[in-house]
Residue, then its C-alpha position, 0 to 999 in steps of 0.5 A: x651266240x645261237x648262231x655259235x651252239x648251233x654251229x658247235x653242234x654240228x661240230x659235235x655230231x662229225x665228232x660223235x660219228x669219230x667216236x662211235x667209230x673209235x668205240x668211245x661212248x662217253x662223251x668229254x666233260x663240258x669242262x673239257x669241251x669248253x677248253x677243247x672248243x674255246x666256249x662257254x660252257x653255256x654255249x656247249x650245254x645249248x649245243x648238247x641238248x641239240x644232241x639230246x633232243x635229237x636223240x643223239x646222245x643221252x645225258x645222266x645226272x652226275x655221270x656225263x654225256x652218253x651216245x646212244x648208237x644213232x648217228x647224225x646221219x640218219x640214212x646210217x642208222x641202219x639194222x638187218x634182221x636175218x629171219x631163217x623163215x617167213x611163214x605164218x607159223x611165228x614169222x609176222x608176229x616176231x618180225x612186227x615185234x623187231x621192227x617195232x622195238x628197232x624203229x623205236x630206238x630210231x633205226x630203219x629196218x631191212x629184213x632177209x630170209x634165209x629158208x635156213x640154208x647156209x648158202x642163201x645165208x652167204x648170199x645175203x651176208x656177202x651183200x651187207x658187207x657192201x653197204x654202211x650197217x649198224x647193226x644185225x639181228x639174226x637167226x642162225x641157219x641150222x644153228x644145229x651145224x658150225x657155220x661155213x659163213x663165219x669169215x662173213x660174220x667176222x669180217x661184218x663185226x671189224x667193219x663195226x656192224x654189232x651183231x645179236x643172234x636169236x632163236x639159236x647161235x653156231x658152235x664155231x664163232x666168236x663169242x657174239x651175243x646172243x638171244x635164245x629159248x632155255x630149250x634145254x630146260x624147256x625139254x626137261x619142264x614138259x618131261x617132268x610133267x608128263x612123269x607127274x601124270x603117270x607117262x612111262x614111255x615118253x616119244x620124242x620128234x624133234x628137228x635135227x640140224x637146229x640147236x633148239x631140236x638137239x637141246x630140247x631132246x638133251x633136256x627131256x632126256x635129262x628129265x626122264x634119266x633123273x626119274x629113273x625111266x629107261x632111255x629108248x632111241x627107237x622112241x625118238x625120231x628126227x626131221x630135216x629142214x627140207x621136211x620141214x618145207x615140205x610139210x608148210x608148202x605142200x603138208x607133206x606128212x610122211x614123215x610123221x606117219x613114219x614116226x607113228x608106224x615106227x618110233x610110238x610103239x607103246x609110248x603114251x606120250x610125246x614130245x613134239x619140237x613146236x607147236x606146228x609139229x604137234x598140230x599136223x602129228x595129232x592130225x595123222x594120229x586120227x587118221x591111224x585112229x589114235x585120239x588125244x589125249x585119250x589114247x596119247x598125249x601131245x605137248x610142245x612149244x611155242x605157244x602159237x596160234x596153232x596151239x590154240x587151233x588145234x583140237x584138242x588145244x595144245x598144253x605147250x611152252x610160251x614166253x612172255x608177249x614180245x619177250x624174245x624180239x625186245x631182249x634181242x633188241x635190248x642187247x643190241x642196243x646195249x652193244x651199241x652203247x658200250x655197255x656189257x652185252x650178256x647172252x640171254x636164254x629166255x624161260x619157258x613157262x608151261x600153259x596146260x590145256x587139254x592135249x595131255x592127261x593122267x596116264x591110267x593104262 
């Protein structure tokens, strides 16, 4: 008989791999499987836990047999992670968190970077339409813009690749799943904050081909608008990607002393996209001789490390330790399993330090 299980469950694994395909994720009944197999169902219970301990399959009380998305052959079991940067400012910390929750799950790991650019992006996708792939986590490239890659994404969902965006998703595809910041209420929470602490003339810097930058500005607006405060464009300004870049690999901060000159005026406070953003403006604001939060307050997201470095140490926005890369993998997961897949937006929770005061001018 052990020679019988045994051969059963390969048998079980070629027909597993079939169902996986067919988007069949509920195995038969053993009482079915002993008829469609000619076995005890003895013999078909000993070949399932080979499945199960092989974490193949999963088994609940009272249900059945369920896949769990691996599939027999493990050089198959494959998932990309699209990251659009690998810089130290988020990068080793979100990508160490993916990789850990993946290879848990039982999944090899390949990641790419796209420096946000649509056309990198394209290269990269073009390639994985070419090799076997479970699934895709990925980050939109200036989540801000409808895609030119979604015949890409489109054509790597037929060939059966589940994919999960994070950090963001594009206006024009299909409804993926996707895991995202609540950016819109994280903009309104640091708006109301500093409304509470007597800020009349809020400013904002945010990035503008990002979803995240769009949303952020929408719900600080919001907040402002609800307590009747006047809305002043000339108080907000916007930065590229390419600006971006400039300021990590060359700390290229015209623009931010532009911000200073042109957008402040007489605001007593601003809103800064992230933390890295806020790091490098309260550094130009010294050298225009401006002192946070004496003379203006600063407040973010992220929760980053800078956010800590920074003097004075940032008051920002902060998810819970791991909680964007595991809902991003959860979900992905979920897809993989059958189960409904529901976009997520994270919350924000506010940690207040020492970069925002009481405004008494």
């Amino acid at each position: 008989m052990e020679i019988k299980y045994r051969q059963l469950a390969e048998t079980l694994k070629k027909e597993l791999e079939n169902y996986i395909r067919q988007g069949i994720y509920k195995l038969p009944t053993e009482k079915e499987l002993c008829g469609q197999f000619h076995a005890s169902r003895q013999t078909i219970r000993q070949a399932l836990l080979i499945l199960e301990q092989e974490g193949l399959i999963v088994k609940k009380q009272g249900s059945g047999s369920y896949v769990t998305g691996l599939l027999p052959e493990k050089s198959k079991n494959h998932v990309a992670v699209l990251l659009s940067t690998d810089t130290e400012y988020i990068f080793p910390a979100l990508l160490g968190d993916l990789e850990t929750f993946l290879s848990t799950e039982g999944f090899a790991v390949s990641v790419y970077i796209t420096q946000n650019r649509t056309d990198v992006e394209r290269t990269i996708l073009q390639s994985l339409t070419e090799k076997p792939l479970r699934g895709l986590i990925a980050e939109p490239s200036r989540s801000g813009l409808p895609s030119p890659n979604y015949d890409l994404y489109e054509k790597l969902s037929a060939q059966g690749t589940h994919i999960v965006f994070f950090h963001g998703y594009y206006s024009n595809l299909p409804p993926f799943s996707y895991v995202k910041d609540d950016n819109y209420s994280g903009g309104f929470a640091l708006g109301q904050f500093l409304i509470h602490r007597q800020h009349k003339q809020i400013a904002g810097i945010f990035q503008l081909d990002t979803i995240q930058g769009q949303e952020r500005h929408l719900g600080s607006t919001r907040a402002m608008l609800e307590a009747g405060l006047p809305i002043d464009e000339d108080t907000v300004a916007w930065f590229t990607t390419e600006q971006l870049v400039l300021l990590e690999k060359k700390q290229d901060t015209r623009f931010l002393s532009d911000f200073i000159q042109r957008n402040l005026k007489s605001c007593s406070a601003v809103i800064c996209h992230n933390d890295e953003i806020a790091y490098w403006l309260i550094k130009e604001l010294s050298y225009a001789g401006l002192h946070v939060p004496e003379d203006i307050s600063i407040v973010s997201f992220d929760n980053s490390y800078l956010s800590e470095l920074s003097r004075p140490a940032l008051t920002t926005l902060s998810h819970e330790p791991h909680e964007m890369a595991s809902a991003a993998v959860s979900l992905l997961m979920k897809k993989m399993q059958g189960h409904n897949a529901v976009s997520m937006q994270i919350p924000w929770r506010l940690v207040e330090r020492s970069s925002a005061a009481v405004w008494n001018g």
